[in-house]
C-alpha positions in Angstrom: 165.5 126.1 -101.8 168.7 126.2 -104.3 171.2 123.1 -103.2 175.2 124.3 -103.2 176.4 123.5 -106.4 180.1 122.5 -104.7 179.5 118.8 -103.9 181.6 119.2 -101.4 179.0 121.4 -99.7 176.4 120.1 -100.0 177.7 116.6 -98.6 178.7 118.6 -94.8 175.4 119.9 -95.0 173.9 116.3 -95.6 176.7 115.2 -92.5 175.3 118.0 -90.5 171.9 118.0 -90.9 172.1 113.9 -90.2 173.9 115.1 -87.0 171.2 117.4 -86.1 168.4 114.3 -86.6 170.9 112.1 -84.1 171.1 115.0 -81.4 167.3 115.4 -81.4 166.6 111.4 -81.1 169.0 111.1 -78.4 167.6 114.0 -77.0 164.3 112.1 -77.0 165.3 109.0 -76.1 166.8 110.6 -72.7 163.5 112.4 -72.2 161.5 109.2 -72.9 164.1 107.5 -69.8 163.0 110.2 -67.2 159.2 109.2 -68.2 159.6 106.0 -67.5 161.1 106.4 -64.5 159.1 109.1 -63.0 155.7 106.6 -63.8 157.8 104.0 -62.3 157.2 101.8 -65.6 159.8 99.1 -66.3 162.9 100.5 -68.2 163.8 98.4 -71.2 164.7 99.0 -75.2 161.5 98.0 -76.2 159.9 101.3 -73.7 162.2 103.5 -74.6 161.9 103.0 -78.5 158.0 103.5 -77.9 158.3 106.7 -75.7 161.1 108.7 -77.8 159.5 107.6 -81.3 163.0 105.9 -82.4 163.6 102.5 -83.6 165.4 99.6 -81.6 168.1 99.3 -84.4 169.0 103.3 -83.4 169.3 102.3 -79.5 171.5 99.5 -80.4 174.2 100.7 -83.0 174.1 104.7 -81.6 176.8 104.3 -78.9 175.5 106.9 -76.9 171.5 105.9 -77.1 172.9 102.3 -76.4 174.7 103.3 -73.3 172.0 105.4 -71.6 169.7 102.9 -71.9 171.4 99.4 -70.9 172.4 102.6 -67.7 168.8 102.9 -67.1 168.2 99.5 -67.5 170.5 98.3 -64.9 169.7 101.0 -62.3 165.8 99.7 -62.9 166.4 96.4 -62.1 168.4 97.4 -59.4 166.2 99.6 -57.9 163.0 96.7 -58.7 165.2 94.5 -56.8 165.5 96.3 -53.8 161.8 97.3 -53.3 161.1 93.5 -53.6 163.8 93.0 -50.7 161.8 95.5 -48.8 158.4 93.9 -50.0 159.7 90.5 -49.2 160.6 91.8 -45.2 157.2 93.6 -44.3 155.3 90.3 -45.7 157.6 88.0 -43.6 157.4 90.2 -40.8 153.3 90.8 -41.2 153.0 86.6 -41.1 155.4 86.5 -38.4 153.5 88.3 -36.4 149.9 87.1 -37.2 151.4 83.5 -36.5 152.7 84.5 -33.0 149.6 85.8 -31.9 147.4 83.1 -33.4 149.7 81.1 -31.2 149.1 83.3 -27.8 145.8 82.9 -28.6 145.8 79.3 -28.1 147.9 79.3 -25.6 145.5 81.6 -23.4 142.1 79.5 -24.7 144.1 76.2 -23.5 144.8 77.6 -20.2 141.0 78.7 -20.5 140.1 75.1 -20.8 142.6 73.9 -18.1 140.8 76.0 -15.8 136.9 75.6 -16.5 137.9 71.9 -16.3 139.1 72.5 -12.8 135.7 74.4 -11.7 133.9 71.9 -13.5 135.7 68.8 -11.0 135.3 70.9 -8.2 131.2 71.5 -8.8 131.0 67.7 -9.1 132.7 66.4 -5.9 130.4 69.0 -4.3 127.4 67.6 -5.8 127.8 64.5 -5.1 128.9 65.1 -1.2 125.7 67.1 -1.2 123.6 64.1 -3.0 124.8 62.0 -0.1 123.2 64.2 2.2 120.2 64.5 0.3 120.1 68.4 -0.2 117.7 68.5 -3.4 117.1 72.3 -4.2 121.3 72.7 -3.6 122.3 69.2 -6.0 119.9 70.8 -8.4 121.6 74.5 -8.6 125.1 72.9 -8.6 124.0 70.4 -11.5 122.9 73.7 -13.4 126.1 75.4 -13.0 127.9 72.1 -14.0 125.8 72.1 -16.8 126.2 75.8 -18.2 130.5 75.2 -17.3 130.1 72.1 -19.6 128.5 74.4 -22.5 131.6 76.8 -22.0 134.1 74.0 -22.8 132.4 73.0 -25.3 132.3 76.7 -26.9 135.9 77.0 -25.6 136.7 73.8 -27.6 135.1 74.8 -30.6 137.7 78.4 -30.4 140.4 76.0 -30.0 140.0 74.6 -33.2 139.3 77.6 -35.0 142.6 79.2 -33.5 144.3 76.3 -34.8 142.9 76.4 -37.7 143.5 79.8 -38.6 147.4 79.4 -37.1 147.8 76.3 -39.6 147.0 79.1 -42.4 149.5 81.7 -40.9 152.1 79.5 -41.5 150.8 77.6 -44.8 151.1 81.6 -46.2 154.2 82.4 -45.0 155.9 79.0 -45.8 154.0 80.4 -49.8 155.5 83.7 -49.5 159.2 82.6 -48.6 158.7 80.0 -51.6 157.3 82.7 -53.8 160.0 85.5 -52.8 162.9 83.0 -53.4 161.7 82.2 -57.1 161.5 85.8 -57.8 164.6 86.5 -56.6 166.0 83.9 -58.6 163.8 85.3 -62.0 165.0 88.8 -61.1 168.8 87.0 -61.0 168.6 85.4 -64.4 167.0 88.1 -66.5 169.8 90.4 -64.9 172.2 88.2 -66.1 171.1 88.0 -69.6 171.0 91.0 -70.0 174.7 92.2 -69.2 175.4 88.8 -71.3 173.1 89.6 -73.9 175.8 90.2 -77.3 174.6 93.5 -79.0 173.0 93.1 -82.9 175.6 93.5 -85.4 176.3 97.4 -86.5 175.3 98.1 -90.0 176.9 100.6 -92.3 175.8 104.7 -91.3 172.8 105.0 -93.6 171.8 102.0 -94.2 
């Protein structure tokens, strides 16, 4: 191919072929922005450079490249924020729950106890009226109950604790997870803010 002669020429088709190379990156590097988003993969320079095939130093000092991904950017950690707000309600809510009805539970096993206990006093002051009167064959059914009642505290007893137990866990997890949410939230905070403060690398000369 024969270059114009008129150096005049040849430099606007050197302008406009430079152009062309510009459209066709930025044209990447907005395709490379709906990737990301559509695989729900975190937004950032360092992504975008990989997907679209363009280095960092382009994103930066291109205006336009620069502005559609600190846009994309922003709306990711804006969006990442909010489905962690929606994360952070359905966990408190699942422990809230799983603590109130570890906590029904024990209520209905102590009223459980309260009860057997009551049987238990009852089935004695009969046995020993019924000793007094020497009624053998009845003492000894009665004492048989009272014994199988006294196995079923002790089983009920043994629940108890493992209620407990498993309601001192509930709220060990959920006193984690509000710990854990309020550190991300303050993470997510902080990079967000160094980001938008983050001062943009120096522009160097076109063509450099």
């Amino acid at each position: 191919m024969t270059l114009p002669a008129d150096p005049t020429v040849r430099t606007a088709a050197a302008i406009a072929a430079r152009h062309r190379r510009t459209e066709a990156m930025i044209e990447r590097v907005a395709e490379a922005i709906d990737r990301l988003r559509r695989e729900r993969s975190v937004v950032s320079f360092a992504a975008v450079a990989r997907r679209a095939g363009v280095s960092r130093t382009f994103l930066y000092e291109n205006p336009v490249a620069r502005q559609r991904v600190s846009g994309a950017v922003e709306r990711d950690i804006g969006h990442r924020h909010a489905d962690n707000n929606d994360l952070q309600r359905q966990d408190e809510q699942s422990w809230r729950e799983r603590a109130l009805n570890a906590e029904e539970a024990l209520k209905a096993a102590h009223a459980e106890i309260r009860s057997q206990r009551s049987s238990i006093g009852d089935l004695l002051g009969h046995i020993r009226d019924l000793e007094a009167d020497d009624a053998l064959h009845t003492v000894g059914r009665l004492t048989a109950d009272n014994t199988a009642l006294q196995q079923r505290v002790r089983e009920l007893l043994q629940q108890n604790r493992l209620v407990e137990e498993r309601l001192q866990a509930a709220r060990s997890n959920a006193r984690f997870m509000d710990k854990r949410i309020a550190e991300l939230e303050v993470d997510i905070l902080e990079r967000s803010t160094t980001l938008s403060t983050a001062p943009s690398p120096p522009c160097r000369p076109a063509g450099a």
